[in-house]
N, C-alpha and C positions, 0 to 999 in steps of 0.2 A: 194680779191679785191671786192669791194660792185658791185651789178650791174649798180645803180648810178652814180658813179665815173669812174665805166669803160665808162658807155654810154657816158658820157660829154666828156670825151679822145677821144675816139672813132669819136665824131660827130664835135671836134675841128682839128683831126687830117685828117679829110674825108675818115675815114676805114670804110670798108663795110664788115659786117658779110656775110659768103659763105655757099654753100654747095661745098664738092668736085664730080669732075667728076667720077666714075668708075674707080678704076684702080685694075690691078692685077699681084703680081708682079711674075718675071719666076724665077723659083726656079734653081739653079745650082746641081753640085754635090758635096754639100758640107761633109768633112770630120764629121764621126762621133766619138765626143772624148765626154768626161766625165768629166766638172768643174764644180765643186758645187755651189753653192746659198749660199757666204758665209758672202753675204747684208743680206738677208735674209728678204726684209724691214723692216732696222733700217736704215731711212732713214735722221731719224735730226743726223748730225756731229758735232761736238763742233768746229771744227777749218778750215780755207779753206785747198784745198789740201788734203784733207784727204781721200773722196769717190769722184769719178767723175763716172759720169751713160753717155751712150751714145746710139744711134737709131738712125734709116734711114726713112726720109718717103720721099713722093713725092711731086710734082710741074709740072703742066699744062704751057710748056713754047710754043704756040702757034702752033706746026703739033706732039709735040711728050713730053712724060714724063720725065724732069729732076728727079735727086736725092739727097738730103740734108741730110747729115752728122754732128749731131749735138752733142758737147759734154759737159756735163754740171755738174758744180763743183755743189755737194750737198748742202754745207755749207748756201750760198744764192739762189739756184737755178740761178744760175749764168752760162750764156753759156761763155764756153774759149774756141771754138774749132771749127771749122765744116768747111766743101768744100762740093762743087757741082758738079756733073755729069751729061754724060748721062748713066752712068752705077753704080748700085748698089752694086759695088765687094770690094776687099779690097784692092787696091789705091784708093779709096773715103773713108773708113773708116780710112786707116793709113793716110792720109793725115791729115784727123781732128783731129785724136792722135796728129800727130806731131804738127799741130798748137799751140793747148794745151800744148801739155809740153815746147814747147820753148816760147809763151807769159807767162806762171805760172814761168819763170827760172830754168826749168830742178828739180819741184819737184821728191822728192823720197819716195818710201815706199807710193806709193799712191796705193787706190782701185781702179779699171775699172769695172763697171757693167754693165752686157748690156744683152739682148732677146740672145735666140741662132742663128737668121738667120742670119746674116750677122757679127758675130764677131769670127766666130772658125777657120778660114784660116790658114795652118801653117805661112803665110807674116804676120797675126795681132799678132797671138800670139807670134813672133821673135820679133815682133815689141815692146809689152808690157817687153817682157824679156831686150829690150835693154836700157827701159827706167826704170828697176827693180819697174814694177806695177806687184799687184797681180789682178789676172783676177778672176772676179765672175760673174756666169750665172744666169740668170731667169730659173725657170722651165721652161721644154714645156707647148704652151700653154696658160700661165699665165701669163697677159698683166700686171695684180698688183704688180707684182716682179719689174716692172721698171716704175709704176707709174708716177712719177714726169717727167719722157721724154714723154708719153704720153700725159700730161695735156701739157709740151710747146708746146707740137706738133700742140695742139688743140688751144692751145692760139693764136699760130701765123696764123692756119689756118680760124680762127672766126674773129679772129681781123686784118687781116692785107692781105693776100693772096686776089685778087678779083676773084669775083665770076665765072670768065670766064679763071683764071690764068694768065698769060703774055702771051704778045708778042714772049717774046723774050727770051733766055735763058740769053744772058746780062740784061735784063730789070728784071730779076726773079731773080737773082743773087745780083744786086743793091738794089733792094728793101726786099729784106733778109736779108743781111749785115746792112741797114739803120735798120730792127726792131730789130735785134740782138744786134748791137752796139750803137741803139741812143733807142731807145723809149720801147724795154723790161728791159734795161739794168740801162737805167737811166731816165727815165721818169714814166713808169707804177708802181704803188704801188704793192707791192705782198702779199699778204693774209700771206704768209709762215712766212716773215720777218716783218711782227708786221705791214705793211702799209708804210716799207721802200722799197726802189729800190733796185733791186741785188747791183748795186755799195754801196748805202747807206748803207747797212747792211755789207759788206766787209770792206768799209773806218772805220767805227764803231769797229767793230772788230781789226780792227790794232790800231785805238787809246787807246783803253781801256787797250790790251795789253803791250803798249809801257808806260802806266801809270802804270800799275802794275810793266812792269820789272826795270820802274825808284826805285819805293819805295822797291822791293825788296835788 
């Protein structure tokens, strides 16, 4: 997306570029297991449903740190998934699992990418078994393995999150959901998608298909 066009969005929408506050998050005692990197970034997918990538990061909601759960189909960079908390564990993670699979209609044979902190819980991994996803890790480490949740991270937090964070953990919560489902989704052009909208490049994709499998 040109800096241009972002700016004039941005300045129609009254979003204010931030920095964020300091934070650090408490590390539990998470199990040590062994899944491979088997994205490995190849991050363009030919079809929705195919790879979904997923991360946690935070939110300033006025005495104390919420945490967003975001999952996001590769295909358009297209988020289908996410909850919020006041805790980073894995009922915040499966929760945005299951959002995802039950708004997508219970795809199958999908990929789940995601960092190692917060996705190796034996609850997440039952969780991906029950909805037959194959689970793939980031190296340690290595922020570039899941790229793309990185940059929305960044997106939502430059363009939309205020510089002070909310109020309110409802007020942080509302105004997530509104960049998620109204104005990343369907209004912001995306560099990825030729200049289209996650939705746009998805509707695009179901029509093209539905003409090929007519003339087939």
């Amino acid at each position: 997306m040109g800096g241009g066009l972002a700016g004039k969005l941005m300045k129609e929408l009254i979003i204010v570029s931030c920095q964020e506050r300091k934070h650090k998050y408490n590390r539990g005692g998470n199990e040590h297991i062994d899944i491979p990197n088997l994205l490995n970034r190849q991050f363009a997918v030919t079809k929705p449903d195919q790879v979904w990538c997923g991360d946690v990061t935070y939110i300033w909601t006025g005495s104390r740190w919420a945490y967003l759960a975001v999952v996001l189909d590769l295909f358009a960079r297209k988020p289908v998934g996410w909850a919020m908390s006041f805790s980073p564990d894995s009922e915040l993670t499966t929760k945005a699992l299951q959002m995802a699979w039950e708004l997508r209609g219970h795809p199958k044979q999908v990929m789940f990418h995601s960092d190692q902190s917060h996705y190796i819980s034996r609850q997440y991994r039952q969780a991906l078994w029950r909805y037959q996803m194959t689970q793939s890790m980031s190296r340690r480490g290595n922020c570039w393995d899941n790229s793309p949740m990185e940059r929305f991270f960044r997106s939502l937090k430059t363009e939309w999150v205020p510089t002070t964070g909310y109020q309110s953990f409802s007020a942080a919560q509302s105004a997530i959901i509104r960049y998620i489902t109204h104005y990343y989704s369907d209004i912001r052009p995306h560099w990825y998608n030729g200049g289209l909208t996650p939705n746009e490049s998805e509707r695009l994709f179901h029509e093209q298909s539905g003409r090929v499998a007519n003339f087939s």
